[in-house]
N, C-alpha and C positions, 0 to 999 in steps of 0.2 A: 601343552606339548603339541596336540593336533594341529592348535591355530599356526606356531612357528614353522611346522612342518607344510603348512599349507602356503604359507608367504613363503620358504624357501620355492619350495614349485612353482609358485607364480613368477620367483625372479629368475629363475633357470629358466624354463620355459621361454620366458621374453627375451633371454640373453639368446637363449638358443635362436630363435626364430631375427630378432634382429643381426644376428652373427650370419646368419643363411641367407637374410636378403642384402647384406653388403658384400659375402665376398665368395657365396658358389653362385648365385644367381649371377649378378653382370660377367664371370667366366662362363656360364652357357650361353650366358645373349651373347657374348666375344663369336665364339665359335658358330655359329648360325649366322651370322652377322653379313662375310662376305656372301654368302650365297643371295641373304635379300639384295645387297648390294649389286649383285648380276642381275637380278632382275629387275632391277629399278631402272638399270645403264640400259634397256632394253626394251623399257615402257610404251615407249612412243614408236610403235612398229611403223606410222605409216611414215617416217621420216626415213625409215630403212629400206635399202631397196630388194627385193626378193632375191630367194639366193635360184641359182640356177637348175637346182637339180642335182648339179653333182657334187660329192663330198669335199671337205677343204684340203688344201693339199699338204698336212703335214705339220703345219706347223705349232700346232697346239697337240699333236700328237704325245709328247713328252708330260701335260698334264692328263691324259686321260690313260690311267689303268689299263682299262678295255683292250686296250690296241698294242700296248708296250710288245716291241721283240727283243726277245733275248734277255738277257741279263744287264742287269744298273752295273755301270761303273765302280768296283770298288766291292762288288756284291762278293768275290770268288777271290781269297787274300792267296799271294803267290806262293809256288810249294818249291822247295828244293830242285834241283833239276834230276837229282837221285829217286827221286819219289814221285816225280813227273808222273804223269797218266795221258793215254795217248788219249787225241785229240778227240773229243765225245764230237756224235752225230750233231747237228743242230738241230736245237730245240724244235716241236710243230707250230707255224705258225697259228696262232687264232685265226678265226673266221672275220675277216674285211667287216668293221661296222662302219656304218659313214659314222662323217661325223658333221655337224651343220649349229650354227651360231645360234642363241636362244632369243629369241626375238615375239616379242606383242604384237598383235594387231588389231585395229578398231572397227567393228563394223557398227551400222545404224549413226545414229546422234545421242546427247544428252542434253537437245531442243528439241521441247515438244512440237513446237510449229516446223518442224524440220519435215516433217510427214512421217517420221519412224515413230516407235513405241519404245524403244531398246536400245542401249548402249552397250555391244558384245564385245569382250575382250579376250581373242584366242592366242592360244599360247602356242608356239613350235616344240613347246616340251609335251610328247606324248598327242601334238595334234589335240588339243583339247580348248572346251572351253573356260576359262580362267574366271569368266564373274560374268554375269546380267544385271543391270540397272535398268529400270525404269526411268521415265522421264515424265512419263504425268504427273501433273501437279497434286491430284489427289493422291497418290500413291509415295506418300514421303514416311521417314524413320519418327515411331512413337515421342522421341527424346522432344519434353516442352520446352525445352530453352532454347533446341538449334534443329532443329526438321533438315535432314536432307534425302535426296533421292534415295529410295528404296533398293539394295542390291537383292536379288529375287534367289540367285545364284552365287555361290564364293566355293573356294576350295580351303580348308582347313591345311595348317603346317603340315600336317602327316597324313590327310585323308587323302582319298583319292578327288580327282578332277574329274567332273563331265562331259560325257563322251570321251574319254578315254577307250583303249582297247587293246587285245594283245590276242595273238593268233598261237597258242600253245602247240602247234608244227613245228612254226618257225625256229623256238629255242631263246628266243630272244627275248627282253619283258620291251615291248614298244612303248609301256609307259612315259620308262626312263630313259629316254632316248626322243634327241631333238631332230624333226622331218624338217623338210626341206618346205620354204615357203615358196612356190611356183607361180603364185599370180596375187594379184590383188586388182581387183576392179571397183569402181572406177582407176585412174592412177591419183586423181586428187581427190581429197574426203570431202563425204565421208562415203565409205567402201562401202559399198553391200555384198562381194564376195571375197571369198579368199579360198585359195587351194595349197592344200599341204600334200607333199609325194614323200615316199621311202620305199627300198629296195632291200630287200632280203632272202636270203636262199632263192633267186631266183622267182622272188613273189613281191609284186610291186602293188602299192596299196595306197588308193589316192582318195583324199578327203576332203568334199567341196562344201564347203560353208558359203549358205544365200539368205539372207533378210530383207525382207519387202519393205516396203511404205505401206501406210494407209491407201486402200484402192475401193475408192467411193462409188464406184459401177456395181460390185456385188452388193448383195444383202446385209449379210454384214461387213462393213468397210473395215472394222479395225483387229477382226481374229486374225488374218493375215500378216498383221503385224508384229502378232506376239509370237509368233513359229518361226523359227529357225532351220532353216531346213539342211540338211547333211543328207550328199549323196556320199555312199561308201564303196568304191570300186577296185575289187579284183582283177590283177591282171597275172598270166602265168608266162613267166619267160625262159621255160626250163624247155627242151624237150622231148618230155615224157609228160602226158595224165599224171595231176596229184589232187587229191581231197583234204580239204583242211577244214575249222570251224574258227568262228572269231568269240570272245567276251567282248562285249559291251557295257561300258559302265552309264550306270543310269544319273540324273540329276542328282547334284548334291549341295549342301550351302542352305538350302529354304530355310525364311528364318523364322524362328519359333516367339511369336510378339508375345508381350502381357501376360508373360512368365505366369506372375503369381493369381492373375483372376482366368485366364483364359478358360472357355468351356471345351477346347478341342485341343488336344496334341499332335503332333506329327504321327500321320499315318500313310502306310502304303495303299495304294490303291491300284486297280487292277480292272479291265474292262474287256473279259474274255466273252470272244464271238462264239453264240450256240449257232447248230445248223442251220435255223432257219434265216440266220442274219441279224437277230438281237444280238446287247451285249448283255450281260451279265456282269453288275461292277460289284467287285469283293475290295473289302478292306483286311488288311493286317496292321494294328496298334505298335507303336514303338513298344509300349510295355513289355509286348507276348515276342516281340523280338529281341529284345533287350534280356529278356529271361528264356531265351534259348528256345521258343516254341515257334521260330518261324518255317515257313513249307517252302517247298518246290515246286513251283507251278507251271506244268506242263500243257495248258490248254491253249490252242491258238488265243490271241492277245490284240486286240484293237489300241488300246493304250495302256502304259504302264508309268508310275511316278511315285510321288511324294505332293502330299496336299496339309495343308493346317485350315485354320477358322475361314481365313478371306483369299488365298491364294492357293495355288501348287504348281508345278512342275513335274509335264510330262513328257513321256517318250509317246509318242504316236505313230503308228505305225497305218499303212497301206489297207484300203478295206478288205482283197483277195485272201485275208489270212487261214480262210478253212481251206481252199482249192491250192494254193504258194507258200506254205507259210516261210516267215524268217525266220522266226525262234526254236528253239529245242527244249528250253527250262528258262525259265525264272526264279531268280534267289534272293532275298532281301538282306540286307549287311546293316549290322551296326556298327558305326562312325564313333573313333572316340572310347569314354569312359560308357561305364553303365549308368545311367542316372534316371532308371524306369522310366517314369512317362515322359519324359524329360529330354530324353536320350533323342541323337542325331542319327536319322538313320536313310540308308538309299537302295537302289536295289541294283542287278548285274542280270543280263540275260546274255542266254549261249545262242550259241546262232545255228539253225539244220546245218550238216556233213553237204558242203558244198565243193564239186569236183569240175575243177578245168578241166579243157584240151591242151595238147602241148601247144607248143607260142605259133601264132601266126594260123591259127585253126580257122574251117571256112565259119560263114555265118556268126561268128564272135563267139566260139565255143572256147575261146579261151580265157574269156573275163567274165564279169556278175558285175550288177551295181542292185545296190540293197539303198532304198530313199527311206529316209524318219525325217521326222517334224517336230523340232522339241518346243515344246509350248511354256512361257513360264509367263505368269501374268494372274492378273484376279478373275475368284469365280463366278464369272457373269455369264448368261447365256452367249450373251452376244458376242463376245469374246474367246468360248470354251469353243477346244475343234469340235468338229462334228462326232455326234454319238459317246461324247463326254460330259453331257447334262446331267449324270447319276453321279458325277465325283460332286455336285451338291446336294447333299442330303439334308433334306428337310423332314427326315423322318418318316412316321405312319401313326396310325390310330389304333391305338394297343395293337399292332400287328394286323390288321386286319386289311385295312389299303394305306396306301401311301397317300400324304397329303401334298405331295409336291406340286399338281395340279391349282389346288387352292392358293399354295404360298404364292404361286408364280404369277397368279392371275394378280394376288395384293398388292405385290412387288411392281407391278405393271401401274396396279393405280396408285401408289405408293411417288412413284418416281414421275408420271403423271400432275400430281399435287403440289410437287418440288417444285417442279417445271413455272405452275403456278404462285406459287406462294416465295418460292426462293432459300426457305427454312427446313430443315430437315426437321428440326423440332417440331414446329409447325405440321410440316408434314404427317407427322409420325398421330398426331393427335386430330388433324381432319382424317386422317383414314379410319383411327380409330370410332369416331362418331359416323362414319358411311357404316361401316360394317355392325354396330351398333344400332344405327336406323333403319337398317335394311333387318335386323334379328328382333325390332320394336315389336311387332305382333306375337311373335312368336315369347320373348321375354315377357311382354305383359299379362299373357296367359299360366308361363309359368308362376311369377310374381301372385296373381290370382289364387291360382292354386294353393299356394304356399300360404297367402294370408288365412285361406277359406280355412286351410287344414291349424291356422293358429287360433283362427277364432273358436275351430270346436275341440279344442285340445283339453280344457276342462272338460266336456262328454267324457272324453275317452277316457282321462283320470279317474271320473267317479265311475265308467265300465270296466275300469281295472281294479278298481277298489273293491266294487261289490263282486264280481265274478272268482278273482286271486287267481288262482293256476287253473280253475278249470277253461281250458283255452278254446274248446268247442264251443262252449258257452259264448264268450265273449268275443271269437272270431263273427258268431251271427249277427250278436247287437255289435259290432262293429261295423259290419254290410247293412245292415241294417241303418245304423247312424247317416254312412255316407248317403244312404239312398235319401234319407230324409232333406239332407242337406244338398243334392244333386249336385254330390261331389266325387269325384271319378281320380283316386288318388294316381293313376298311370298318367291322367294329363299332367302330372307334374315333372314325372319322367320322360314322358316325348321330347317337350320342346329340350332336355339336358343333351338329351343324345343328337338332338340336330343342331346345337348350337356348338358343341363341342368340337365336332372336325373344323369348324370357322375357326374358333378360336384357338385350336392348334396349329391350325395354316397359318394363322395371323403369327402368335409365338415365334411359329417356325422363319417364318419371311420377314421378320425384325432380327432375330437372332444372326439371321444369311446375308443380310445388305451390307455388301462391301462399301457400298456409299455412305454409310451412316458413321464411318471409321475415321475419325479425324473428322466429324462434320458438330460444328459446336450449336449450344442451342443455351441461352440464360449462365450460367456460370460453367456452364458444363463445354469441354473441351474436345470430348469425344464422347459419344454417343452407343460409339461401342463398347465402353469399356466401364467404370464405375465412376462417376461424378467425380469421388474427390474432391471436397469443398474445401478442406484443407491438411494439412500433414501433421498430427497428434508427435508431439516425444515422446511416446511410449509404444509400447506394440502390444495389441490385444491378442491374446493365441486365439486362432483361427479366424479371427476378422482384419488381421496386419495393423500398419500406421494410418492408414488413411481412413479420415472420416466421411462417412459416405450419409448423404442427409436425405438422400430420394427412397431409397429401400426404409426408411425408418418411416418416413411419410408412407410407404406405400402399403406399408404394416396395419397401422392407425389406421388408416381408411379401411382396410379388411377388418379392425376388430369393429369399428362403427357399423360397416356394412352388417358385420353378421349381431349385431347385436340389433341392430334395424331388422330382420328377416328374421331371428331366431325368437321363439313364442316364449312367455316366463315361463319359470320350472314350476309342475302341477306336482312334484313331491321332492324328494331329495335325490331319488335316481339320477332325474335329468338336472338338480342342480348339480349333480356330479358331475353329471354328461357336461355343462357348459363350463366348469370348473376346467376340466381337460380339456375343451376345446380353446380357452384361452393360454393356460400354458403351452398348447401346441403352435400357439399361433407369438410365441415367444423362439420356440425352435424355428420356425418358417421364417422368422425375422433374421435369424442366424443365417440359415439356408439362403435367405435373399438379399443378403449385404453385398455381395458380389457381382451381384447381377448385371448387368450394362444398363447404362442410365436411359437407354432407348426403350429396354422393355420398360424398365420403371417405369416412364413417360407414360406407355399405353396403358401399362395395370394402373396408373393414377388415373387418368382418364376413363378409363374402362369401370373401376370403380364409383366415382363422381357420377357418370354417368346411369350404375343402376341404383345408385341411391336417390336420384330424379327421378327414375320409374318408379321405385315404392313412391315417392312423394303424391305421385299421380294417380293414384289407384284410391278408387273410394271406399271410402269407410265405412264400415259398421251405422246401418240407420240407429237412431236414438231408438228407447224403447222397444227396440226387438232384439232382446241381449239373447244369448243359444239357450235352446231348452232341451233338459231333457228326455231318454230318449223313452218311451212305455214297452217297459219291458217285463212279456209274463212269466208265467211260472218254470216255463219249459226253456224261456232264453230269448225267447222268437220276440222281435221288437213289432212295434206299429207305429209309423211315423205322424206326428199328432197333425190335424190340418193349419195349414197358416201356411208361412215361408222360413225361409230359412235365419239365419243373420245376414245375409247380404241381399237380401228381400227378395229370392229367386223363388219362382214359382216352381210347385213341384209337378216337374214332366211327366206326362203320358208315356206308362210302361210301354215300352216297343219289343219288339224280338230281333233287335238288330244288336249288335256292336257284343263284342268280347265282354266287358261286363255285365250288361243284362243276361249274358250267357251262363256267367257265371253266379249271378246273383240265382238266377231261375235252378240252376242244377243245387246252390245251397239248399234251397227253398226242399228241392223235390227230397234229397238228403234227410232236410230235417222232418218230412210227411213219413219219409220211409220208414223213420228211426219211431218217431211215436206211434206209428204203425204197431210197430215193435213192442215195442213198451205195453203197448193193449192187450196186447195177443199174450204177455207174459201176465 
């Protein structure tokens, strides 16, 4: 009875859902339909010619709402002439909106050799900007079978558009409402400016969109290229003093690549100026704004946006922002559905209580012009505006400092190497053995260490066997051991802590190279993202369709590795201890299928490479296997003459170095303690 009940559900279900897509769906694409159709008819602004500033005269007036006077034809059915009613006032008119034709415009190129970076598409609907493309070549769409230019920027059906604005005095939403296009420079493409005007209550509000070229005299030639710049000017033509404030809407559209392995989501970012002239850059998570825990940030603002893995888009603002500022609040908005980390999100800033003069005032007390630079492009130094080098985090060392210095300097030889070799692969694995040969002394010490403490690990098994728990005991013939063995278990720890911020810089600066994105290396297609050798018909819960063959390899060389390093088990403890460490190293495997095939690269290499140092480290001489250690009555060891296993001679007590410090205070301890013991 379940099962029949179960097949009924399945066929309803599908009737249902096929019933839905044949005939409610194409009646809401019907309806939606003409409006793209308006915009399409309007594509190609630069064949349009600017409108003049003033509104049309009328005759599209009968489809817009807004403006209708009086009463429709037919609205008011005729009455008796008994029942007549005398002649009503006329209605008030509404308030004059213009009205002005919806028209595109293109600024920059979509040729890179054109000298531009950018393909801007602003819209007379609301003065906005409608989409950013790219045109670099590296910078194209994930999809393997058809790459095209990267859109940086786009506006969602419902969402709002960038750079958007509305001056909540006014009464009006300027969104929705198309401004007047007044200039387009050059007159033939491709344009690098355009101006948008509109007149309201006496408040006239002009929007001057400018994109550069590549300009090879500065420093860096092609940041210039990725800003956008927007002058926004006030003008009052009333005459009386008014105070008004604007909303600006911030970048929207960034697109969220590599859904399902990405290690970054859409986040806000924010780079507010402390007194002395730093910034201080905070983030806010889609997550914590998607679940309602976003703030309002009122600190002056050097730049404000939306960033992911290898891109963002920001609003940047003028460096005077602690002595002038613009802004009054910043708020972060989610776009769209809830979908947690997932989620589309942008931000909106209010602008200071800015007050004209009435019209025609001396010294231009009658107008303001407020400049931003909106930046949309990859996160490179060379490219990021000035004092927005922290929207790439490369992280810190448990908290302690930041390794961004380190990654940046890798990054530097990283792209250096390219330069060389031509292969990012390639690449990726000569930096790895620089940074490797350059931590050689320092590793082979460690490595030393490590063997020395495997060779006497039997000792220490039979000083745990004979002593058990009394641990005073066996702490001395332990100090005792090492000394005989003039082995210093801290040197095993130094060189971990000095090699550690490298090898997190390194992590950090493979993880951040926007160049490694699309850059192929052996079968592998992108470097940022997971091999993918090929596409399983099945799905694995939490490792997906795709078979990833580098994380597996780079597994295997971690279990060799630590099975090369790690000393036999002297009882069953530590064959527990290594028991768990290989089932862990089955979790890690899990943890690392995802990972981009870049870092793989290095962790294989990086691996390879210190299983060559154990290979090079010498051996244990024949005939001087470890010996035990003489230990009397009381605990106190004496280390017998000869050398050690590794044929070290044993060193002349000194009174220098933190462990003879500490060896010498055991010492005086245990004098003290059988002192003790006498006297009783």
């Amino acid at each position: 009875m379940d099962q029949k009940r179960f097949m009924a559900f399945i066929v309803l279900s599908m009737a249902i859902l096929i019933g839905w897509q044949q005939f409610i769906v194409p009646r809401i694409i019907g309806k939606q339909k003409p409006k793209a159709d308006q915009a399409q008819a309007v594509k190609d602004g630069e064949k349009q010619p600017p409108d003049d500033g003033q509104p049309d005269d009328g005759k599209h007036d009968a489809e817009k709402k807004d403006v209708a006077i009086g009463p429709a034809p037919g609205d008011q059915a005729e009455k008796p002439e008994a029942e007549a009613e005398p002649a009503a006032e006329p209605r008030p008119r509404k308030r004059d909106v213009p009205q002005f034709p919806e028209k595109t415009v293109l600024l920059g190129s979509d040729d890179f050799k054109s000298g531009f970076r950018e393909l801007v598409a602003l819209t007379t609907h609301g003065a906005a900007v409608s989409e950013i493309q790219l045109n670099d070549p590296r910078y194209l769409t994930l999809e393997k079978r058809h790459h095209e230019p990267l859109k940086i920027i786009g506006k969602e059906l419902a969402g709002p558009a960038t750079l958007e604005m509305s001056v909540p005095q006014v009464g009006e939403d300027l969104n929705h409402l198309n401004w007047a296009l007044v200039e387009v420079l050059p007159a033939e493409g491709p344009h690098t400016t355009a101006v948008f005007k509109l007149t309201l209550d006496d408040l006239e509000i002009t929007k001057r969109y400018e994109l550069s070229k590549v300009d090879v005299k500065v420093p860096n030639p092609e940041a210039q290229a990725y800003a956008l710049k927007l002058d926004l000017t006030f003008r009052n033509l009333g005459n009386k003093e008014r105070t008004f404030e604007y909303v600006l809407q911030g970048p929207t559209g960034l697109p969220l690549e590599n859904v399902e392995n990405t290690q970054k989501y859409r986040d806000i970012v924010a780079g507010f100026v402390k007194a002395g002239g730093s910034i201080d850059n905070q983030t806010m998570p889609a997550k914590s704004i998607a679940d309602g825990k976003g703030e309002e940030w009122k600190n002056p603002m050097r730049y404000i946006g939306v960033d992911v893995q290898f891109f963002a888009a920001l609003l940047v603002l003028p460096d005077d922002q602690v002595q002038t500022p613009y802004t009054k609040s910043a708020k972060q908005q989610l776009i769209g559905q809830n979908q947690k980390e997932r989620s589309d999100i942008t931000v909106e800033i209010r602008s200071v209580d800015l007050t004209l003069a009435k019209a025609k005032a001396a010294d231009d007390a009658d107008q303001v012009t407020h400049t931003y630079h909106l930046f949309a492009g990859p996160k490179r130094d060379d490219v990021l505006p000035a004092g927005a080098e922290q929207v790439i985090d490369f992280g810190s060392f448990f908290g302690l400092f930041k390794v961004s210095w380190i990654s940046r300097r890798l990054l530097d030889v990283l792209n250096f190497i390219h330069r060389l070799t031509g292969s990012w692969g390639l690449a990726v694995i000569c930096l790895t053995i620089v940074v490797r040969s350059a931590m050689f002394p320092i590793s082979i010490k460690q490595a030393r260490s490590a063997a020395k403490m495997q060779a006497i690990q039997p000792e220490l098994a039979a000083l745990k066997e004979k002593y058990g728990n009394d641990k005073e005991k066996m702490a001395r013939a332990q100090m005792e051991l090492f000394r005989k063995h003039n082995h210093n278990p801290f040197t095993g720890c130094l060189p971990l802590f000095l090699q550690l911020p490298i090898f997190m810089g390194l992590y950090s600066a493979l993880n951040h190279a926007v160049d490694l994105r699309l850059a192929g290396f052996l079968w592998i297609d992108n470097l940022a993202a997971p091999d993918a050798l090929f596409r399983m018909p099945f799905n694995i819960p939490f490792l997906g369709n795709d078979f990833n063959l580098l994380p597996i390899i780079t597994i295997a060389l971690f279990v060799a590795q630590q099975k090369m390093f790690m000393p036999p088990p002297a009882n069953d403890e530590q064959a527990m201890q290594q028991k768990i460490m290989n089932y862990m190293m089955i979790f890690m495997g899990v943890m690392f299928y995802k990972v981009p095939a870049g870092l793989c690269v290095y962790f294989i290499a990086s691996s390879l490479w210190g299983m060559g140092e154990r290979k090079l480290l010498p051996k244990a001489k024949p005939g001087t296997p470890p010996t035990a250690v003489a230990v009397g009555p009381s605990g106190g060891g004496r280390p017998p003459r000869g050398g050690s296993a590794f044929g070290d001679k044993p060193k002349p007590e000194t009174g220098g170095g933190l462990w003879a410090m500490l060896l010498k205070a055991a010492e005086k301890d245990t004098a003290a303690r059988r002192a003790g013991d006498n006297r009783k």
